[in-house]
VOZABA-294431 format. One record per residue (C-alpha): residue number from 1; residue in three letters; x, y, z. Coordinates in pm, 1 decimal, m for minus. Example, Ala and Ser with C-alpha at 12.3 -4.5 7.8 and 13.67 -1.06 7.14 Angstrom:
% residues 2
<r n="1" res="ALA" x="1230.0" y="m450.0" z="780.0"/>
<r n="2" res="SER" x="1367.0" y="m106.0" z="714.0"/>
***
This chain:
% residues 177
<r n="1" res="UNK" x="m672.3" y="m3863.6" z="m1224.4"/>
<r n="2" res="UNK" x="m529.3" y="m3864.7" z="m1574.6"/>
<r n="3" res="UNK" x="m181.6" y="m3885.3" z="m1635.7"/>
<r n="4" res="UNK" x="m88.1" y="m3554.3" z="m1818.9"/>
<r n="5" res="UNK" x="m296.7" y="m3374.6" z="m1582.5"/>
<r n="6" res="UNK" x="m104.3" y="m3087.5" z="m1412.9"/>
<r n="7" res="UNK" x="m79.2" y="m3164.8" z="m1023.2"/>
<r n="8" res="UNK" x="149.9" y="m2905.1" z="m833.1"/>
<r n="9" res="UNK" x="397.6" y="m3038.5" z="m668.4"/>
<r n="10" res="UNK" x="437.1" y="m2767.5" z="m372.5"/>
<r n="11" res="UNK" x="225.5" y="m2459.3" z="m280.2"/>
<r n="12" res="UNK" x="348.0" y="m2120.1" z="m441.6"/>
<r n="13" res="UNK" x="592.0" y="m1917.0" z="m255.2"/>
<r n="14" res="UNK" x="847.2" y="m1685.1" z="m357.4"/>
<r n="15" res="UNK" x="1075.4" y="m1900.1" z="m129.4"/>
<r n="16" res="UNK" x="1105.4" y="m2121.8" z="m435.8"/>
<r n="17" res="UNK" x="1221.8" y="m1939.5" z="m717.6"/>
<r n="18" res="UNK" x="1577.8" y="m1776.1" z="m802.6"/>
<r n="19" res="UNK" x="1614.7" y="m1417.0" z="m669.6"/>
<r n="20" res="UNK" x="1617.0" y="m1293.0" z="m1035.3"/>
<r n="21" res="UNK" x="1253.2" y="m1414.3" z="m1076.0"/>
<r n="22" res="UNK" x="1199.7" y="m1304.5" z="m745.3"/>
<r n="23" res="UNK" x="1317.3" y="m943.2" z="m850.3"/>
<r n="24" res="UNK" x="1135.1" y="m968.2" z="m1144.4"/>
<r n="25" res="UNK" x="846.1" y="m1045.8" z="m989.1"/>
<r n="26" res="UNK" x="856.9" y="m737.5" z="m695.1"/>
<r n="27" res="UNK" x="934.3" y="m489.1" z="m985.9"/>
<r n="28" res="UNK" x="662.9" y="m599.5" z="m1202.3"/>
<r n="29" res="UNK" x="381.0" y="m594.6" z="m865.4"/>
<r n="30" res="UNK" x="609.7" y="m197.3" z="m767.4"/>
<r n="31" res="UNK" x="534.2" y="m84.8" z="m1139.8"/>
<r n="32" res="UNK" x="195.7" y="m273.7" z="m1182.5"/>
<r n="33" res="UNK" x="116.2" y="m99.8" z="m851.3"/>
<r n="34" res="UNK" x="173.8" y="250.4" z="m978.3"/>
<r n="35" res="UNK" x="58.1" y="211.9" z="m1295.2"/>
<r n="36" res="UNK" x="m312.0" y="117.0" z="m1113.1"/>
<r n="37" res="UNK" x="m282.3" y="412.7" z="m928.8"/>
<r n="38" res="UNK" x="m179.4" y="261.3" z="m607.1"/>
<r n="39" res="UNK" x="92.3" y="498.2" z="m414.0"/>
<r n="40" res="UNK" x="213.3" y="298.2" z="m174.1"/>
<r n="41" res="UNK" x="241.1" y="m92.3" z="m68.4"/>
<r n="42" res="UNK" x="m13.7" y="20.1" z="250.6"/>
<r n="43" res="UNK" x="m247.2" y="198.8" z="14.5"/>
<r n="44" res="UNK" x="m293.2" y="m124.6" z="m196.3"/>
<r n="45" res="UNK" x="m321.3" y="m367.6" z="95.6"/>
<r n="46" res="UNK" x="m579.3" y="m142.1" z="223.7"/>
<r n="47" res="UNK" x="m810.9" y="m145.1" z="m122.8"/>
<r n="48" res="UNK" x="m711.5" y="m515.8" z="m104.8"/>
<r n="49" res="UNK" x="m838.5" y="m593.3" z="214.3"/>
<r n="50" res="UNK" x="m425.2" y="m775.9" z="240.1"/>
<r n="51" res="UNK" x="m382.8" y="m767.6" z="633.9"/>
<r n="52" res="UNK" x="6.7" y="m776.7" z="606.8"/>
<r n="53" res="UNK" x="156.4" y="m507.7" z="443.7"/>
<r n="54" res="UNK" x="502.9" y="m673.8" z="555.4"/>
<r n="55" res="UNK" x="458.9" y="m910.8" z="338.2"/>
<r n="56" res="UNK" x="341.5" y="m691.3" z="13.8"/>
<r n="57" res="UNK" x="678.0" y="m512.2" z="92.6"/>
<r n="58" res="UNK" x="886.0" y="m857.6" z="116.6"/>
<r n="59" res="UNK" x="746.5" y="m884.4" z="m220.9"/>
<r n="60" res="UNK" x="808.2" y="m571.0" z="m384.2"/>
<r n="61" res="UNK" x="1172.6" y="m627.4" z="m267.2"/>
<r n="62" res="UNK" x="1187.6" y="m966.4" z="m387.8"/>
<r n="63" res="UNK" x="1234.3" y="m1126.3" z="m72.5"/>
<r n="64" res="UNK" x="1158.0" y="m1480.9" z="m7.9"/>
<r n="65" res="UNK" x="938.9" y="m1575.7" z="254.4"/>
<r n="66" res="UNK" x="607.6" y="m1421.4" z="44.6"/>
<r n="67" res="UNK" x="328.2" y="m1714.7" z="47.3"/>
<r n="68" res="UNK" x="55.4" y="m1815.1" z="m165.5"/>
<r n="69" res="UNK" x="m267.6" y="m1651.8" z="m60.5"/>
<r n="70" res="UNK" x="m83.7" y="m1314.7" z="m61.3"/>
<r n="71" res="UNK" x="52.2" y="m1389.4" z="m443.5"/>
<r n="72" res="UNK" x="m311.1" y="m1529.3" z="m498.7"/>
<r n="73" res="UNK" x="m459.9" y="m1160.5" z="m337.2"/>
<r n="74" res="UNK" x="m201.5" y="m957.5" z="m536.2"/>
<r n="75" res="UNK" x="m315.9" y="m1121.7" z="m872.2"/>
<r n="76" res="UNK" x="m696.7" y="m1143.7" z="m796.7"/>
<r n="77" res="UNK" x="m667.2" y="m766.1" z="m700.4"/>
<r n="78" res="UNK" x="m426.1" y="m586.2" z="m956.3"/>
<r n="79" res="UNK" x="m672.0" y="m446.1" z="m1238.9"/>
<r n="80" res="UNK" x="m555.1" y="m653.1" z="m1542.1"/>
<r n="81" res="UNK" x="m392.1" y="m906.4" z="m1376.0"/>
<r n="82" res="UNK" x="m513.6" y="m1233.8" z="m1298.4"/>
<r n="83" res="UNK" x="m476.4" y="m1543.2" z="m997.7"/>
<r n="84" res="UNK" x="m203.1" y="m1717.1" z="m1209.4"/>
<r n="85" res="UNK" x="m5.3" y="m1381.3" z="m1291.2"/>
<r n="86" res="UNK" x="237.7" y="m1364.2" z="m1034.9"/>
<r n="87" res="UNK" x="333.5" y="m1685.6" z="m1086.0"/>
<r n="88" res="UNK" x="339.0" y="m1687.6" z="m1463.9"/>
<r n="89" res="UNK" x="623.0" y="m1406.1" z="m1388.7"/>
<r n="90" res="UNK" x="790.8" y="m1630.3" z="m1096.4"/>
<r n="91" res="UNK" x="815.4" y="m1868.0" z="m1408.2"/>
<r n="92" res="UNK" x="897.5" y="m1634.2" z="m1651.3"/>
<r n="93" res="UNK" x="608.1" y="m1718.4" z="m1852.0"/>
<r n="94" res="UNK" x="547.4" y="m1331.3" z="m1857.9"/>
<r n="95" res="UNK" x="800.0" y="m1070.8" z="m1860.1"/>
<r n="96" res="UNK" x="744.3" y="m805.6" z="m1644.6"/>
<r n="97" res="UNK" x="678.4" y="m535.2" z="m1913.4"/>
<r n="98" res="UNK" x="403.2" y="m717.2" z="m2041.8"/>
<r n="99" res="UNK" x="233.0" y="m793.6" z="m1679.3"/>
<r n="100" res="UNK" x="246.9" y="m380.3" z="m1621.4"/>
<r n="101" res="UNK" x="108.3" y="m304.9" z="m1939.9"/>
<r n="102" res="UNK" x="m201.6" y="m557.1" z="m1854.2"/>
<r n="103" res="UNK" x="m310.2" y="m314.6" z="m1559.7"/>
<r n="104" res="UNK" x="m533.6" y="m87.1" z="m1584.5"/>
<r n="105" res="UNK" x="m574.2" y="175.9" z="m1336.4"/>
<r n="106" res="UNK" x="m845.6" y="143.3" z="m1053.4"/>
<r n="107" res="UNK" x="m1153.2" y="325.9" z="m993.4"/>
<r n="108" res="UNK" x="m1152.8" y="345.3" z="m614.7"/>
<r n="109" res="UNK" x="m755.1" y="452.8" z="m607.8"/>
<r n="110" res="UNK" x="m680.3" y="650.0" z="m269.8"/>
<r n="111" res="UNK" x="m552.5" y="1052.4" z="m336.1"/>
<r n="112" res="UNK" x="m277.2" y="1163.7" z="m88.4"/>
<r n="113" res="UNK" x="m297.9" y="1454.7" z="83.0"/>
<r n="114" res="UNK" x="15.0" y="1659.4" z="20.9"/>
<r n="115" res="UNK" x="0.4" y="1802.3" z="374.0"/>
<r n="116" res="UNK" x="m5.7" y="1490.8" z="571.2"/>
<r n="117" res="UNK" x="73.3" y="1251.3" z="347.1"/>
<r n="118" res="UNK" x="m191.9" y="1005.2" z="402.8"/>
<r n="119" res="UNK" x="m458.5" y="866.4" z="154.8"/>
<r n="120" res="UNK" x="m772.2" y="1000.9" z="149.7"/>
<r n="121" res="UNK" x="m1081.8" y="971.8" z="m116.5"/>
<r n="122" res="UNK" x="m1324.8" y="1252.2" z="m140.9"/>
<r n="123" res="UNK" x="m1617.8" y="1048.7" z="15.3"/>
<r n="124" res="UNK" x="m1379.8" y="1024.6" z="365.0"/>
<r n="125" res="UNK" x="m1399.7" y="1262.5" z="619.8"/>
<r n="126" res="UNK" x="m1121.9" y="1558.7" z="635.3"/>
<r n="127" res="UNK" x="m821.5" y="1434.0" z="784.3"/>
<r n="128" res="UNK" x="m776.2" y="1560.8" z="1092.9"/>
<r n="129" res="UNK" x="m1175.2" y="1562.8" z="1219.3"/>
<r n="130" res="UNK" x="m1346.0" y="1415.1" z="1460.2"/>
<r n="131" res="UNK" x="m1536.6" y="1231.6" z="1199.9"/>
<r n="132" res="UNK" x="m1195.8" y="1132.9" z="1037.9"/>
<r n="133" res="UNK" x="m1068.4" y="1000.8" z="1386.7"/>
<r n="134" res="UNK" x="m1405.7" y="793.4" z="1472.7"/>
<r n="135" res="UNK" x="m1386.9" y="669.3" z="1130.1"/>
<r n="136" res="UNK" x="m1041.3" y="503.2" z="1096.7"/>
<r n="137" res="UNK" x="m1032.5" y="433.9" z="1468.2"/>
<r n="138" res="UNK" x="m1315.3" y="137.5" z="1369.9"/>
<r n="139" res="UNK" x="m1171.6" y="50.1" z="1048.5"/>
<r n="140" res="UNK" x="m776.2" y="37.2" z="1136.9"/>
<r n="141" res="UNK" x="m572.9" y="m285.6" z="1214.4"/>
<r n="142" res="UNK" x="m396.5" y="m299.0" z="1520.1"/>
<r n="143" res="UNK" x="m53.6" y="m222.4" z="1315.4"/>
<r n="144" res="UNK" x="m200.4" y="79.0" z="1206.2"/>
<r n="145" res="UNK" x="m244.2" y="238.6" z="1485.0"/>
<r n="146" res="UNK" x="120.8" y="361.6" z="1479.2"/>
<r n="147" res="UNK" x="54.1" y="528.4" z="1168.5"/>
<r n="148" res="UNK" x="m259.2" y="705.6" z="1333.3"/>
<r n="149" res="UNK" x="m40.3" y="849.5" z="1599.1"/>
<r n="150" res="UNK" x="213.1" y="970.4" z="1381.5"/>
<r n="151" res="UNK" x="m31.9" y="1155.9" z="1216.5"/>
<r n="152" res="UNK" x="m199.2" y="1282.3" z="1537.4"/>
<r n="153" res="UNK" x="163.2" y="1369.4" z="1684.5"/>
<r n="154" res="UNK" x="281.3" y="1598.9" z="1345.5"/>
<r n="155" res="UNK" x="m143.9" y="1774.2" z="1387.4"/>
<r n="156" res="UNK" x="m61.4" y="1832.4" z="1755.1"/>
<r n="157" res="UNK" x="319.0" y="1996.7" z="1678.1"/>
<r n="158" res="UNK" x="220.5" y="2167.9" z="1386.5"/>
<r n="159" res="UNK" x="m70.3" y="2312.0" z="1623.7"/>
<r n="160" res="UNK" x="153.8" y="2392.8" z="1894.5"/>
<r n="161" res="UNK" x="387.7" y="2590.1" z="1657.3"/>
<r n="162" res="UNK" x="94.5" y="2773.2" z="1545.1"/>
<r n="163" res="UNK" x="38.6" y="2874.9" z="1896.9"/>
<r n="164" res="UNK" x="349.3" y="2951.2" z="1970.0"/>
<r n="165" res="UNK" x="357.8" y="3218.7" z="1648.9"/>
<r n="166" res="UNK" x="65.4" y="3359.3" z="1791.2"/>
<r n="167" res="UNK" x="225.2" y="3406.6" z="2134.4"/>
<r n="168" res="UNK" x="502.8" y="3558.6" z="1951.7"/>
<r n="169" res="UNK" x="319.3" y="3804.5" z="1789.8"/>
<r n="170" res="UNK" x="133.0" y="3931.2" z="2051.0"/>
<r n="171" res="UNK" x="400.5" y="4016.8" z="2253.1"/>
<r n="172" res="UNK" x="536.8" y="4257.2" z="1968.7"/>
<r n="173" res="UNK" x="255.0" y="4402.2" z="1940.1"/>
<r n="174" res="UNK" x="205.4" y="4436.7" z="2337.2"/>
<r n="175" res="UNK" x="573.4" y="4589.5" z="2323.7"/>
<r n="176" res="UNK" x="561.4" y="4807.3" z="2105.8"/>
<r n="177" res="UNK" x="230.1" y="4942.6" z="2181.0"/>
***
């Protein structure tokens, strides 16, 4: 190996810089984030195939504790951004402004539906179906399962309410007819 040959002397983890670059770094991914079209931390570690959306969030809130091959993922992923970006901003080889203004938003980015408020693309079944359940039931991680039944648990009370009006307006009607 030459001498003047970079060799790093640790992995990269947020662990390891000041909590200004640290803060620099989560608003810069928050913005970049947005700015590709992303809505939500969950919505990006979905499209990124990241299993822990814990730690995109530690990130985001720059929080220590965030390891390489999610840094790594985040850079690789972000349209615009490259492998070396997040650290370049750890280092402050990049301001923040500039690393936002590299993205470019995605192709594949995930609408929201404004009733539920969970993502949904036009080639997905309708939330709600039967082919919606089947189809996230084989593609969700066991830590989003939770989110399922929060979704399932506001369909069934938003049902039941809608029975509930019905039963209400019946009896008028049976009353005063």
């Amino acid at each position: 190996m030459r001498d003047h040959a970079r060799v790093p002397t640790r992995r990269l983890r947020t662990a390891n810089y000041s909590d200004k670059a640290k803060k620099d770094l989560g608003d810069a991914f928050a913005k970049a984030r947005e700015a590709a079209g992303y809505k939500s931390t969950a919505a990006f570690a979905r499209a990124a195939r990241i299993k822990s959306v814990a730690s995109l969030e530690m990130l985001e809130n720059g929080k220590p504790g965030v390891g390489q091959s999610i840094l790594f993922a985040v850079g690789r992923f972000m349209p615009g951004w490259t492998e070396d970006t997040p650290r370049q901003i750890l280092e402050g080889e990049l301001s923040q402004e500039d690393a936002v203004q590299a993205v470019r938003p995605s192709a594949e980015v995930d609408t929201v539906n404004p009733v539920l408020g969970y993502e949904e693309s036009a080639n997905r079944p309708a939330i709600g179906s039967p082919e919606w359940l089947i189809h996230y039931a084989e593609i969700l991680q066991e830590e989003d399962f939770r989110e399922v039944r929060e979704v399932l648990l506001r369909m069934l009370r938003a049902e039941a309410r809608v029975l509930e009006l019905q039963r209400e307006v019946t009896e008028r009607a049976l009353t005063r007819g």
